[in-house]
Each structure stands twice: as structure tokens, then as C-alpha cells.
C-alpha positions as CSV (number, residue, x, y, z in Angstrom):
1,X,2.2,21.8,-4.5
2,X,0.1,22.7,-7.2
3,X,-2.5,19.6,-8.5
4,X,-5.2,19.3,-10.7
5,X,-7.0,16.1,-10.4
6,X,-9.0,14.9,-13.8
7,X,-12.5,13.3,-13.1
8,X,-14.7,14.3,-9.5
9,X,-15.9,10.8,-8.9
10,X,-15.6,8.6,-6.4
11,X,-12.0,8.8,-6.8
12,X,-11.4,11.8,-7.9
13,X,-13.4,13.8,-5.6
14,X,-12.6,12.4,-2.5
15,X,-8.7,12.2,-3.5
16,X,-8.7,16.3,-4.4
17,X,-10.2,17.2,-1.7
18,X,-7.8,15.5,0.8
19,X,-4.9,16.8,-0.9
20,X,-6.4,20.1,-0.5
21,X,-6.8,19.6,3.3
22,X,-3.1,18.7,3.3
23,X,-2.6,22.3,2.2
24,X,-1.4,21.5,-2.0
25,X,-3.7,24.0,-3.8
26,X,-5.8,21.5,-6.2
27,X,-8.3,22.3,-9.1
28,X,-10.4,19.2,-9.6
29,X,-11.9,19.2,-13.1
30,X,-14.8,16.9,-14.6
31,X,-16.6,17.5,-18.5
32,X,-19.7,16.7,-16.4
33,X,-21.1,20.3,-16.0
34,X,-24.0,19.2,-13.5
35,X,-21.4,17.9,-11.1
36,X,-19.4,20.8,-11.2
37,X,-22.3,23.4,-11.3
38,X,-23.6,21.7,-8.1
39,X,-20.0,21.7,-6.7
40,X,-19.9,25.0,-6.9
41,X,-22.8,26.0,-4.9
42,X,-21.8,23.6,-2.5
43,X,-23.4,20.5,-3.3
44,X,-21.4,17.0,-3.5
45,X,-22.5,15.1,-6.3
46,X,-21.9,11.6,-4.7
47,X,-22.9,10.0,-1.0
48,X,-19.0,9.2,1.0
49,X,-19.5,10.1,4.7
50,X,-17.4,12.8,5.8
51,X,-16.7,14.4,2.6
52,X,-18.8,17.5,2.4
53,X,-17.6,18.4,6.0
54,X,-14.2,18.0,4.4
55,X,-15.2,20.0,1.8
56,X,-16.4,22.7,3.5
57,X,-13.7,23.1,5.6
58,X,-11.0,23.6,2.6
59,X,-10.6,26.8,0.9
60,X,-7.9,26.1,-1.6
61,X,-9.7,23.8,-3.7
62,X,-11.4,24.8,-6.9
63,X,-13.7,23.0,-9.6
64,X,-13.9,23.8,-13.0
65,X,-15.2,22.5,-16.4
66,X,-11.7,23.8,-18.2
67,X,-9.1,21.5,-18.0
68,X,-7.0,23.0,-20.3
69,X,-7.1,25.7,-17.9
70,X,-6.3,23.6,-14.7
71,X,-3.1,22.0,-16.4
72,X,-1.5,24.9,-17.1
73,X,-1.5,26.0,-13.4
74,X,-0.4,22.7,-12.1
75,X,2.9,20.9,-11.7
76,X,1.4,17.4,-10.6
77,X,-1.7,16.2,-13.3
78,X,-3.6,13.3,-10.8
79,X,-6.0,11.4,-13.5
80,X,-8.6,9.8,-11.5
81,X,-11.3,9.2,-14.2
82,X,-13.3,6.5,-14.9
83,X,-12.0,3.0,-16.3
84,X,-15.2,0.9,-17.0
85,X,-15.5,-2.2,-18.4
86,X,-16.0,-3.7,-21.8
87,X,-18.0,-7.2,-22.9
88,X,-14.7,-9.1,-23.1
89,X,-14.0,-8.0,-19.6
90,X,-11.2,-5.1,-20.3
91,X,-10.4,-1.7,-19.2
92,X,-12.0,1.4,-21.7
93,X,-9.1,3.1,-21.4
94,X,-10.8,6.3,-23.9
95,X,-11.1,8.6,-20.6
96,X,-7.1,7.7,-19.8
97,X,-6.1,8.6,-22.8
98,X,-7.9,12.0,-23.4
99,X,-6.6,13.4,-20.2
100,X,-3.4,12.2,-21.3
101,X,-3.2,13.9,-24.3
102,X,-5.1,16.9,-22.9
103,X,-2.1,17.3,-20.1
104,X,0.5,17.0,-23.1
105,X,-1.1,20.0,-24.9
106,X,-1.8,22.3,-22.3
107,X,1.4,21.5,-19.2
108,X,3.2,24.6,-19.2
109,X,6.4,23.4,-17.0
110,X,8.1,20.3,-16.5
111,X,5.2,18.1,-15.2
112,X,4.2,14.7,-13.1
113,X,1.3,12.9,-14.3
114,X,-0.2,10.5,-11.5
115,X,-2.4,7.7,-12.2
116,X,-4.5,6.7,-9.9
117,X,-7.0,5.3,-11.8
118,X,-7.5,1.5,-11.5
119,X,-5.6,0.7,-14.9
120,X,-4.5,-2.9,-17.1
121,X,-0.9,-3.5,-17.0
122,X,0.9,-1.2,-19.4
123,X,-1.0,1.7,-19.3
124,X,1.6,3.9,-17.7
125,X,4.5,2.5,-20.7
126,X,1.7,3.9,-23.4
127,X,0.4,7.2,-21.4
128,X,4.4,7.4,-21.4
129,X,4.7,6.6,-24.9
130,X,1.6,9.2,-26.1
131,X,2.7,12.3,-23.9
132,X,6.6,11.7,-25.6
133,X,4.7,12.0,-29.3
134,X,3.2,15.2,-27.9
135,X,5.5,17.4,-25.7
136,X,9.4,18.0,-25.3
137,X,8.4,19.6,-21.6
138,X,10.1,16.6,-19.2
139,X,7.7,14.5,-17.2
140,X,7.0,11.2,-15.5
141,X,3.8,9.3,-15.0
142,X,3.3,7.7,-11.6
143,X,1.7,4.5,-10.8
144,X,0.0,5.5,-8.0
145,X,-3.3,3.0,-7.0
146,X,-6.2,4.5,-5.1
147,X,-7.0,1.7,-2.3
148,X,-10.2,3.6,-1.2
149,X,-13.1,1.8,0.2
150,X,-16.6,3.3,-1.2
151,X,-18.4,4.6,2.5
152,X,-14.7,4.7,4.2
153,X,-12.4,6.8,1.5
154,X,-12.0,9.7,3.3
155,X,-10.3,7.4,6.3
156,X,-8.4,5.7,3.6
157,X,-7.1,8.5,2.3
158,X,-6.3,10.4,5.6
159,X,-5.2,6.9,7.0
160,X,-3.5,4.7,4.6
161,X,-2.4,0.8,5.2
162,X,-0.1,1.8,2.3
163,X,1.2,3.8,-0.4
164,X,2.2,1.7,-3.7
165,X,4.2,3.9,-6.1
166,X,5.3,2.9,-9.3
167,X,8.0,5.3,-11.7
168,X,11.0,5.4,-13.9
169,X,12.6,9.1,-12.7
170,X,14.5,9.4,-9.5
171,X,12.9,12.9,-9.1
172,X,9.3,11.3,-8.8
173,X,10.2,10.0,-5.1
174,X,10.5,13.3,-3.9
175,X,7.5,14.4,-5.7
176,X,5.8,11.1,-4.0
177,X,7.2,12.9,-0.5
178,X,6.4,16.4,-0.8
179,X,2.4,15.2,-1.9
180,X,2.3,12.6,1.3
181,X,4.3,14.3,3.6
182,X,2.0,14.1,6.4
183,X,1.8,10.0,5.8
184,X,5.7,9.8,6.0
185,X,6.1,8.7,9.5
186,X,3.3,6.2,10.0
187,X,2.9,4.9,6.6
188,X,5.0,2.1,4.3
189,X,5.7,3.5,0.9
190,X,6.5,0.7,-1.8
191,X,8.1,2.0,-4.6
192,X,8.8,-0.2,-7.6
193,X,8.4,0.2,-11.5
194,X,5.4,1.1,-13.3
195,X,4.2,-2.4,-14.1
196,X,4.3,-3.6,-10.9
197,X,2.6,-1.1,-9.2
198,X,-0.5,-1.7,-11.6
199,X,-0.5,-5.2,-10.7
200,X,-0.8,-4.9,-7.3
201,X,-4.0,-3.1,-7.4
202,X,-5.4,-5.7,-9.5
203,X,-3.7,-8.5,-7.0
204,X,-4.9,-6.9,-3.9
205,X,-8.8,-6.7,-5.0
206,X,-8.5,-10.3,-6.3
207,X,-7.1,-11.7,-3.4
208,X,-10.0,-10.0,-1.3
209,X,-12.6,-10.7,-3.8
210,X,-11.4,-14.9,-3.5
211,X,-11.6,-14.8,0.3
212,X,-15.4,-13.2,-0.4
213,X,-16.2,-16.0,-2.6
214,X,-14.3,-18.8,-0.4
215,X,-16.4,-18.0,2.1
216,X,-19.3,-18.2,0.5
217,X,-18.6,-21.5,-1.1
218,X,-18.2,-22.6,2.1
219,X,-21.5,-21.2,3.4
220,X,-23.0,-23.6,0.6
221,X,-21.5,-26.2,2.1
222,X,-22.1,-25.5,5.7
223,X,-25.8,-25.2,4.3
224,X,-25.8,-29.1,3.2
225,X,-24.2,-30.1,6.2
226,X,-26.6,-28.1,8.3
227,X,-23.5,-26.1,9.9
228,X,-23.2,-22.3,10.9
229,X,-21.1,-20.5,8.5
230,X,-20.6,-17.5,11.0
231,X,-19.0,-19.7,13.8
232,X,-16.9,-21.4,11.0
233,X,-15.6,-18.1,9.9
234,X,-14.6,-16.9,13.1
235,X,-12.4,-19.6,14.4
236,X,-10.7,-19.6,10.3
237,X,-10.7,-15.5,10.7
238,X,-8.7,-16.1,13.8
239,X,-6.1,-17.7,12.0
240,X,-3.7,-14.7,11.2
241,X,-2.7,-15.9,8.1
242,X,-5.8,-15.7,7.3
243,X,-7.3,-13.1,9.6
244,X,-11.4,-12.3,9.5
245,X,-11.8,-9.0,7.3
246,X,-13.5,-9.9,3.9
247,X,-14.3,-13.3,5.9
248,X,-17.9,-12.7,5.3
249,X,-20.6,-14.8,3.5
250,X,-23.3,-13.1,1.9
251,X,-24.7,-12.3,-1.7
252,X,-21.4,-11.2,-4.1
253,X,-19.6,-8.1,-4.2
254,X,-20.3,-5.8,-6.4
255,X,-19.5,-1.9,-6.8
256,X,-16.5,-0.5,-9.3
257,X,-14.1,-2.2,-8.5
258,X,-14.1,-6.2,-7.3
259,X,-16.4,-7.3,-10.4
260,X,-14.3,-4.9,-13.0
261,X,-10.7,-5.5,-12.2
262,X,-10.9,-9.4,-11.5
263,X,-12.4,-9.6,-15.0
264,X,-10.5,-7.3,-16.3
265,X,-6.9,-9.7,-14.4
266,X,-8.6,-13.0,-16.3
267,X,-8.9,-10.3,-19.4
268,X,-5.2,-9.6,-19.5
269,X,-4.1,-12.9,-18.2
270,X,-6.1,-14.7,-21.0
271,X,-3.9,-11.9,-23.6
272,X,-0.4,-13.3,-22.1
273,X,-1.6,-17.0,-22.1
274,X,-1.5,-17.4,-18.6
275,X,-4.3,-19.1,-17.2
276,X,-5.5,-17.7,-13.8
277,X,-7.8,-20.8,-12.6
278,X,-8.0,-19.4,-8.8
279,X,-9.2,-15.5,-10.0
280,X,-11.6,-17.4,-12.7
281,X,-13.5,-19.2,-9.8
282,X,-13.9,-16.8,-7.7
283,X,-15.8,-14.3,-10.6
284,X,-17.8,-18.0,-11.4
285,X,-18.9,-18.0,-8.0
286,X,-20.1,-14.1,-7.5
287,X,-22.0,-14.5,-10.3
288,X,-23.9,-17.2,-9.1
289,X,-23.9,-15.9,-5.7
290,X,-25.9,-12.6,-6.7
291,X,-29.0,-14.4,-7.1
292,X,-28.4,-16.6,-4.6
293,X,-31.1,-15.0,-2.3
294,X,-34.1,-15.6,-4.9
295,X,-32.8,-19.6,-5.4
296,X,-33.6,-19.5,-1.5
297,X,-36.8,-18.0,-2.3
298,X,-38.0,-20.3,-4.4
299,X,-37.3,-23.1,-2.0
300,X,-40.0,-21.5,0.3
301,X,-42.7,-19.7,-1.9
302,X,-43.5,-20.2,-5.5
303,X,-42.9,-17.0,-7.0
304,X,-45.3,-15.8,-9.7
305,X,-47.3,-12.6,-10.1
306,X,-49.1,-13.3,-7.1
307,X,-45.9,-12.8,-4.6
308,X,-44.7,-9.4,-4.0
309,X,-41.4,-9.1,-2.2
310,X,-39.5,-6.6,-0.3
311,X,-36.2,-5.9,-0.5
312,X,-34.2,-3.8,1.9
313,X,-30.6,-2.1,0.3
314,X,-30.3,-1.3,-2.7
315,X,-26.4,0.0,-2.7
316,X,-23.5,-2.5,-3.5
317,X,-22.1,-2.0,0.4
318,X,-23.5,0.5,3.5
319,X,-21.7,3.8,3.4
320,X,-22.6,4.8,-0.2
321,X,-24.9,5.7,-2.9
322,X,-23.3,3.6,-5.6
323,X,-25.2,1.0,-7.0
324,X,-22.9,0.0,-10.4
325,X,-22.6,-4.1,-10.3
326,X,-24.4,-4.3,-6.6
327,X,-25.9,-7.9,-6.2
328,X,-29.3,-5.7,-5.6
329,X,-30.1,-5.4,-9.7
330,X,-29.2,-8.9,-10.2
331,X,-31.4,-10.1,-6.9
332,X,-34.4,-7.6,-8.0
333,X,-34.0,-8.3,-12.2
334,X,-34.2,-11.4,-11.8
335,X,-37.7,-11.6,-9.2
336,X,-38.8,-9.2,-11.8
337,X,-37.9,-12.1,-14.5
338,X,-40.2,-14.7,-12.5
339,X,-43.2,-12.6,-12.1
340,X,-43.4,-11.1,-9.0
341,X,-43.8,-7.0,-7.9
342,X,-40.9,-5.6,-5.7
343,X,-40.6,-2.6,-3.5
344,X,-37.9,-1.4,-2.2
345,X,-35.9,0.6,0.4
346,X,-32.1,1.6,0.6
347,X,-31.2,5.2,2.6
348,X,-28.9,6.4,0.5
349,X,-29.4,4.4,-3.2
350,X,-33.3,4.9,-4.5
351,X,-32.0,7.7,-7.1
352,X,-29.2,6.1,-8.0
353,X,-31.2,2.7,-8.4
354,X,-33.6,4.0,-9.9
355,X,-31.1,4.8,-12.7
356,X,-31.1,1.7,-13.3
357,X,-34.3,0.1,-12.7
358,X,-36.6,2.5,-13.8
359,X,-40.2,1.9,-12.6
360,X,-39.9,-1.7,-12.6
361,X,-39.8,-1.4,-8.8
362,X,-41.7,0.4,-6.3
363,X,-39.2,3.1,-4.1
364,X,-40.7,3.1,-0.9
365,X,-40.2,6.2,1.8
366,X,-39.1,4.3,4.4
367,X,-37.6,0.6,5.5
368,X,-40.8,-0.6,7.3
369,X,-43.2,0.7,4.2
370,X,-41.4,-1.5,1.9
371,X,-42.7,-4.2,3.7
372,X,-46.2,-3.4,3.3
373,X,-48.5,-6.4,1.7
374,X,-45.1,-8.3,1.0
375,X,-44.4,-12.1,0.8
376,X,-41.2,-12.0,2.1
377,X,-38.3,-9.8,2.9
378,X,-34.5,-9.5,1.1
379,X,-32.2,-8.1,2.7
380,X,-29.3,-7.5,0.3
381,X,-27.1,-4.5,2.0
382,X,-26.7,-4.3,5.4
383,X,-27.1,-0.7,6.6
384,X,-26.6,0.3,10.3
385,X,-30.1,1.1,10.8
386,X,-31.6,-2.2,9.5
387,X,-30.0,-3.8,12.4
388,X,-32.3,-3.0,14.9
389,X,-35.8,-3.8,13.3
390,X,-39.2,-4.2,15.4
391,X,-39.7,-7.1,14.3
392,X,-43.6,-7.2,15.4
393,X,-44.5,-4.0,13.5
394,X,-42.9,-5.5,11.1
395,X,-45.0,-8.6,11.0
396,X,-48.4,-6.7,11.1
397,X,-47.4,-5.2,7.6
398,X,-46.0,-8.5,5.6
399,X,-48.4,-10.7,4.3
400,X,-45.8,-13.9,4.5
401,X,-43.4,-14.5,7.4
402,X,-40.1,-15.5,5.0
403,X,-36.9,-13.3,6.2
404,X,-33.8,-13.9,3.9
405,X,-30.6,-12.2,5.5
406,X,-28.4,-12.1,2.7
407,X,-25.6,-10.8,5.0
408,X,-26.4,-12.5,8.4
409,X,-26.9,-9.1,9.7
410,X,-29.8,-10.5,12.3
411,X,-29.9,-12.8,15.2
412,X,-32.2,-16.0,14.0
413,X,-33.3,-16.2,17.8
414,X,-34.8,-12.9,17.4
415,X,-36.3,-12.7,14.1
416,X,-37.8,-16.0,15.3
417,X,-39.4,-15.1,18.1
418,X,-41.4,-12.7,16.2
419,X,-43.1,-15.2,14.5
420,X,-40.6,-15.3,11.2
421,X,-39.2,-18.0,9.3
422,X,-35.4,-16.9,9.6
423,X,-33.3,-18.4,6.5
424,X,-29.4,-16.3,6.0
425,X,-26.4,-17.6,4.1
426,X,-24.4,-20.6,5.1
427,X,-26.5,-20.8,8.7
428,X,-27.8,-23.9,10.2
């Protein structure tokens, strides 16, 4: 088939180029002329592991800067662009809506418009609604929900739990079918209306985003009652109505879409009076969690311009370079708030951090020169290679002996016998 896919994000990116390794001949198209220049001479503008190999390996994908151009070659119009939020908590729908209107100008032949963009409920009735005032060229828009994990979409795509498709024409099933082909054996497809389909994105990422904060409600309390929230985690995981995956206390979650569509649920529930009491608690609680490593802090060290703390991850999970609503700027703000210096380390994040941090913070080359002169040590994200830390070397370069495992990634035993003070979340 022949796609073009609106926005080279995340998304947008990663879902082009699979399609293109399927064999449909795609034309991804961004208004972000960096991305694309460096695109075309073969580098990816974002961190997702096994993408550039992917990449690489597929010559019927294109990239261009014209997307009048790339419509009008294309029979299926994926719109993968960027949905971010707004102070009351909504969707900024803009992007939506100017790929919407810029498919209804430029579709030569009767089209499909695909939205995989995480969108409130309704959007596909009034992308419907401004494509009709537009065009007399006949065309459906899909409901189709990206459930890609940042660090894993490439899997995700190539693998899928399941495919969620939401329509109104008959003929969009075997659209649905020719694009997925491959997937057709192994893989549930649930197709439904339009409306339903966007609330189960928004229902899925809530319902993981309550089980991350459950848990670490309960790590509060297994705190107090000087209990190990790991063990207690484990025996509930095993549970399988319940199962462990997301079972996991730490810090918050952060990234593009946990924080944004759970406020963006209490946004719309709030505009239909319905009043969403379980969703509402669980955003309550990541916020507080997010600085819930420096509250710990301060039970050990005063911290004032004297203390200078290190902090090791800087991205919102391992796997990826994205930093948007990551528990790190909230942990590293707010030492900044109280005074004290901060270096840092992520292997993948500093540029991307630095975004958004500035020179507030000292980048440092390496994990173990971030520790240099420090107080203490955060650990916020818990990348592979933090796992196994000399914990000796790193004691002849800290000036304090606090370790904070804000995602129980270390063995207390270990850390301990190094001479540390071990402290994690919700462990005895």
C-alpha cells in the first residue's frame, strides 16, 4: 500500500518505518527541517533501540518536508503528530487538525486517514466532520492507538499484544488487513466504533499508570511499617488477576504519555460531569512521588549550598533519550530549589536534558564522575549499566556515603558492604 505518515517522532518514525519493512512504500513527512535534513543523510533524530538498523535495512521509505507532496501519492494518510498538553490538562489538538486539513486539500483518490495519535474522545467525529467541509473525494478516518513503549517500540510494533481499530466504513477492515497482514495470524484485532477505540488508549495507560502509583502508595506504607515493598509485590504480582508488570515502586512515571493522557481522562471526564475519583488519585500520587527521592534526602542530610548531589538517569525510563515529564526534572528542580549543586549522568538523555535544564546542572562524561565530591547519590532511571557499580571506587570519589535507589535497582546487602548507607523505596 501506499502511506504517508504525518510527524517523525517517536511515533511517527518508528511506526513508518515498520510499515516500510512490511513492504507498503511509506513517505514520512515532518515541518521540522533538521529532523528531516539529518534523516536524509542517515541520521535518526531520536534514541529507540533497533531503529536505525531498521532503517537502514529499508529502501522504500522516504522523508520529506512536503506534505502536500506525500498525500497526493498515498492512499492511507497515518497522522502520528504530536498531542501535547495544555494547563487545564487537555489535548492541543492544532497539529491534528492541520494535517487534517492538509490531507483534505491535497488527497488525490479516495483516501483513509489513520489516527494514531493519542487523541480526546471525539476527535475522529470532528477530523470527520472538517475533511467533509473540505473534499467530496470518499474517505474514512481510523481510530487506530499506537501502544508503543518508548525503548521497546520497534518490538511493539513488530510484535503487538493487540490491534484496537476503531471506524464507520465497512471497507476500512480490509484496509486494516492489507496494512497488518503479517500480524493476522498471531494477533487479536478489536474493531469497534471510533469513540471507543479512543478510550481505550486513554483506559489502558490509566489502568497501568494506577497500578504504578498503587504500588507506590504501598511502598509508603511498607516504609512505616518497616516492611519490604519488593517481596510484597511479588507474591500480589503473582496473583494473575493482577500479574507483576507495572508492579513496581519507584519515583512516578513520567514520559508522553502516562502524565498527559491521565490528565487529559480527568480533563474530559470533568467536561461530561463524571467524576473519575480512582484516575484523580493516582495523578495526586505521581506528583508527589516525583520528589519523593529528595523528601528522603532531607531525612538524612540537610541540604543547603554546602551539599552537592549526584544523580544518575536523567531519561523518564531506560531505552530512550526522552526526558518530557521524567521524575528526573522534578527530582533535580527541586534540589536546585533548596540550595544545593547537582551533577549528573544519563547515557542516552544529557542533550536532551539539557534542553531543559540548561546549566543549572553539571553533565558529567561518565556514571562514576558524577559522583565526584558528592553528598549523596540519586538514582532516578535505572539503566542496564548502573546495575553493576563498584561500589568501592565509587566510595573513594563521594564525599557522603547516602545511596537513594529510587527504583530498587541494587541489592542493599551489597551497597552496604561497601560502606553505604542503602535507603530505596518502600524497603525495610
Amino acid at each position: 500500500m501506499k502511506v504517508c505518515v504525518a510527524g517523525v517522532g517517536y511515533v511517527g518514525l518508528v511506526v513508518g518505518t515498520c510499515l516500510a519493512y512490511l513492504g507498503h512504500d511509506v513517505i514520512c513527512f515532518d515541518k521540522d527541517e533538521k529532523k528531516i535534513r539529518d534523516l536524509e543523510q542517515g541520521q535518526v533524530p531520536i534514541y529507540e533501540p533497533g531503529l536505525a538498523g531498521l532503517i537502514e535495512q529499508t529502501d522504500n521509505l522516504q522523508v520529506t518536508t512536503n506534505g502536500a507532496w506525500a498525500i497526493s501519492q498515498s492512499t492511507v494518510m497515518v497522522i502520528a503528530v504530536g498531542t501535547p498538553p495544555q494547563p487545564d490538562g487537555s489535548a492541543d489538538l492544532s497539529a491534528i487538525y492541520a494535517v487534517a486539513e492538509l490531507i483534505a486539500r491535497y488527497a488525490s483518490q479516495p483516501f483513509y486517514v489513520i489516527i494514531k495519535s493519542t487523541v480526546p474522545i471525539g476527535t475522529a467525529y470532528r477530523v470527520r466532520a472538517l475533511i467533509e467541509g473540505i473534499t467530496d473525494i470518499p474517505f474514512d478516518v481510523i481510530s487506530n492507538p499506537e501502544f508503543l513503549r518508548e525503548g521497546d517500540a520497534v518490538g511493539d510494533f513488530m510484535r503487538p499484544a493487540r490491534i484496537v481499530v476503531g471506524y464507520q466504513k465497512e471497507t476500512s477492515r480490509d484496509v486494516i488487513e492489507m496494512l497488518y497482514e503479517p500480524f493476522l495470524k498471531n494477533t487479536p484485532i478489536y474493531y469497534m466504533d471510533n469513540q471507543s477505540a479512543e478510550i481505550t488508549k486513554y483506559a489502558s495507560n490509566t489502568m497501568l499508570a494506577i497500578k504504578t502509583s498503587f504500588i507506590n502508595e504501598i511502598a509508603l506504607l511498607c516504609e512505616s511499617a518497616d516492611a519490604d515493598v519488593e517481596s510484597v509485590a511479588a507474591a500480589v504480582g503473582a496473583d494473575p488477576r493482577i500479574v507483576r508488570p507495572g508492579l513496581y515502586a519507584g519515583v512516578g512515571y513520567g514520559g508522553s504519555c502516562f502524565p498527559k493522557d491521565v490528565a487529559c481522562l480527568l480533563k474530559t471526564s470533568k467536561d461530561l460531569g463524571v467524576d473519575m475519583s480512582v484516575a484523580k488519585a493516582a495523578h495526586a500520587r505521581n506528583v508527589k512521588q516525583k520528589v519523593r527521592l529528595v523528601e528522603k534526602l532531607a531525612e538524612h542530610i540537610a541540604i543547603s549550598s554546602s551539599r552537592h548531589i549526584a544523580v544518575w538517569g536523567l531519561a523518564f525510563k531506560p531505552g530512550t533519550d526522552d526526558v518530557r515529564r521524567a521524575s528526573s526534572l522534578d527530582t533535580v528542580r527541586r534540589l536546585l530549589e533548596l540550595g544545593a549543586t547537582v551533577s549528573a549522568f544519563d547515557p542516552r538523555a544529557m542533550a536532551t536534558a539539557q534542553q531543559k535544564l540548561g546549566d543549572t546542572i553539571t553533565y558529567a562524561p561518565d556514571a562514576l564522575s558524577a559522583l565526584d565530591g558528592a553528598d549523596a547519590l540519586l538514582l532516578v532511571t535505572e539503566w542496564d549499566e548502573f546495575r553493576d557499580v563498584n561500589w568501592f571506587e565509587a566510595a573513594s570519589r563521594m564525599r557522603g556515603r547516602l545511596i537513594l535507589d529510587g527504583r530498587n535497582l541494587w541489592n542493599p546487602a551489597t551497597v552496604k558492604a561497601a560502606g553505604f548507607e542503602y535507603r530505596g523505596i518502600g524497603r525495610s
